[in-house]
Backbone bond lengths (Angstrom), bond angles and torsions (degrees), N, CA, C in turn:
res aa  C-N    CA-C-N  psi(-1)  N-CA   C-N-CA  omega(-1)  CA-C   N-CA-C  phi
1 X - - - 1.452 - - 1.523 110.09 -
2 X 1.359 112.04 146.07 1.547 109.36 -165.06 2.042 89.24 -118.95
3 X 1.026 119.03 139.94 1.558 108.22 166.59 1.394 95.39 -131.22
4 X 1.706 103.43 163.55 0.859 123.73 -147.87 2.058 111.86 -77.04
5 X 1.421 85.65 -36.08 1.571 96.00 169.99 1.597 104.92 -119.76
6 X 1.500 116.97 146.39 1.374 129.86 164.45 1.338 112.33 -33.86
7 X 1.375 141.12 168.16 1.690 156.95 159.58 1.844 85.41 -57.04
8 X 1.568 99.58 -92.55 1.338 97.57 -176.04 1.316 130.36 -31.44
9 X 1.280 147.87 -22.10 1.489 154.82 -108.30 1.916 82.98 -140.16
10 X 0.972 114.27 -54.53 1.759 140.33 160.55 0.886 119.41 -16.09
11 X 1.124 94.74 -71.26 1.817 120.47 -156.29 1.590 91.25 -77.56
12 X 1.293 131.01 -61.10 0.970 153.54 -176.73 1.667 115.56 -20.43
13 X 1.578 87.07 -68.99 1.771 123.92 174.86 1.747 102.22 -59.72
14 X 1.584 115.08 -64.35 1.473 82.71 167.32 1.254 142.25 -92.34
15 X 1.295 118.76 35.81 1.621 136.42 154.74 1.465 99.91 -76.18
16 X 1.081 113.51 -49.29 1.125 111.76 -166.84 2.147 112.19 -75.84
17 X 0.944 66.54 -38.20 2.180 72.71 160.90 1.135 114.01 -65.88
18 X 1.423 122.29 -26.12 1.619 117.77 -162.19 1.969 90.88 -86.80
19 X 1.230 110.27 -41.62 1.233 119.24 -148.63 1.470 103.20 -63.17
20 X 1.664 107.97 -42.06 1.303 137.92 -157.56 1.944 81.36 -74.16
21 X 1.390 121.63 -54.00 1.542 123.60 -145.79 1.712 84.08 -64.13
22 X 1.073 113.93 -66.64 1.761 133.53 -160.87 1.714 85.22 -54.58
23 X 1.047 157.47 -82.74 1.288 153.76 177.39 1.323 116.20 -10.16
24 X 1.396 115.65 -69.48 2.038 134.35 151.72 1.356 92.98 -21.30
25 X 1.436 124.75 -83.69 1.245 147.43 -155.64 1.491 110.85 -41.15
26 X 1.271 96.94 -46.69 2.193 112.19 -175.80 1.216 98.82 -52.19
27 X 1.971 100.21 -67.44 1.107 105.79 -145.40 2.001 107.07 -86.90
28 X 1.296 128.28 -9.68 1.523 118.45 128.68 1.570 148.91 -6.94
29 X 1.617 89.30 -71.64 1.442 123.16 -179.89 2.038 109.98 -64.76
30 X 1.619 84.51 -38.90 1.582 106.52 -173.64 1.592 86.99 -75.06
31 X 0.771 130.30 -66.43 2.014 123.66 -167.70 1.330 90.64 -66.66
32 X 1.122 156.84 -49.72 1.265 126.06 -179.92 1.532 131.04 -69.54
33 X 1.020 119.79 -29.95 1.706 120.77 155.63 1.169 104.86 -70.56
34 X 1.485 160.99 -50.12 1.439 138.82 154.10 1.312 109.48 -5.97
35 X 1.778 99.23 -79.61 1.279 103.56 -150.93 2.051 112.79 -77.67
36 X 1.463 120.69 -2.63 1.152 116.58 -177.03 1.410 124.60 -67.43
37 X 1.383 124.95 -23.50 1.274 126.73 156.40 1.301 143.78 -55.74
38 X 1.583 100.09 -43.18 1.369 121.29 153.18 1.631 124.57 -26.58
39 X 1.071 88.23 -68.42 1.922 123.90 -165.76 1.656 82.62 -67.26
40 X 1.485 137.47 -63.83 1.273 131.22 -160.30 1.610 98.19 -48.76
41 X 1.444 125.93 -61.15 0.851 142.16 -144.58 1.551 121.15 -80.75
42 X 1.959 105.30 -24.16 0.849 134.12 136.70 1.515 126.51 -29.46
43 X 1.543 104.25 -78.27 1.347 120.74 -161.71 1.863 104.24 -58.83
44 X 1.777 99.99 -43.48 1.532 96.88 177.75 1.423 122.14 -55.08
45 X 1.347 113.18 -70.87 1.555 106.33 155.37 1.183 131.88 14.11
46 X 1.506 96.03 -89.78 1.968 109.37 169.67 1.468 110.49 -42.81
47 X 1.486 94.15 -52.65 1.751 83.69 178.82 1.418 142.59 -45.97
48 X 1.307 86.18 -36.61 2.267 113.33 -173.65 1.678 79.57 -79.73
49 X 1.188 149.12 -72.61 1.404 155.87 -138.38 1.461 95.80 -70.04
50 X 1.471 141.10 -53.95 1.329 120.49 169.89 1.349 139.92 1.59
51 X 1.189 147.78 59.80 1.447 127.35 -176.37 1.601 118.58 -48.90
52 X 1.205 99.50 152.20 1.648 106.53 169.54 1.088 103.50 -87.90
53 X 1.471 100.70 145.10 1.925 130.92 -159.90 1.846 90.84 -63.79
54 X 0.792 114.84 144.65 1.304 128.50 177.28 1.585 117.06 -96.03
55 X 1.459 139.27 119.98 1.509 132.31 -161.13 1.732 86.27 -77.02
56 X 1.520 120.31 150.94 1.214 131.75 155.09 2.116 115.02 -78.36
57 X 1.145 113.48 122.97 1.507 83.07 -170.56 2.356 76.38 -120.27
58 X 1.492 77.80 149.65 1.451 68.64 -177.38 1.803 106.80 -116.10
């Protein structure tokens, strides 16, 4: 049987996938704890800023 890539050549390539995935993965994890404080602090904001609905009196 002939394949298309070597054993070694393989193994290699998915080391190298893993390395590449977990890298994505950090720096993901890393922008989302950045940005989660933000957004908290954000979201309260909006909240306090709401006005109360106003009655129409006609």
């Amino acid at each position: 049987m002939n394949s298309a890539m070597p054993l070694f050549k393989r193994k290699k390539t998915s080391q190298m996938t893993r390395i590449v995935l977990l890298v994505s993965f950090i720096i993901l994890a890393g922008r989302l704890i950045f940005v989660v404080p933000g957004a908290i602090e954000h979201h309260q904001q909006k909240k306090q800023d709401v006005p109360a609905p106003a009655a129409v009196t006609r």
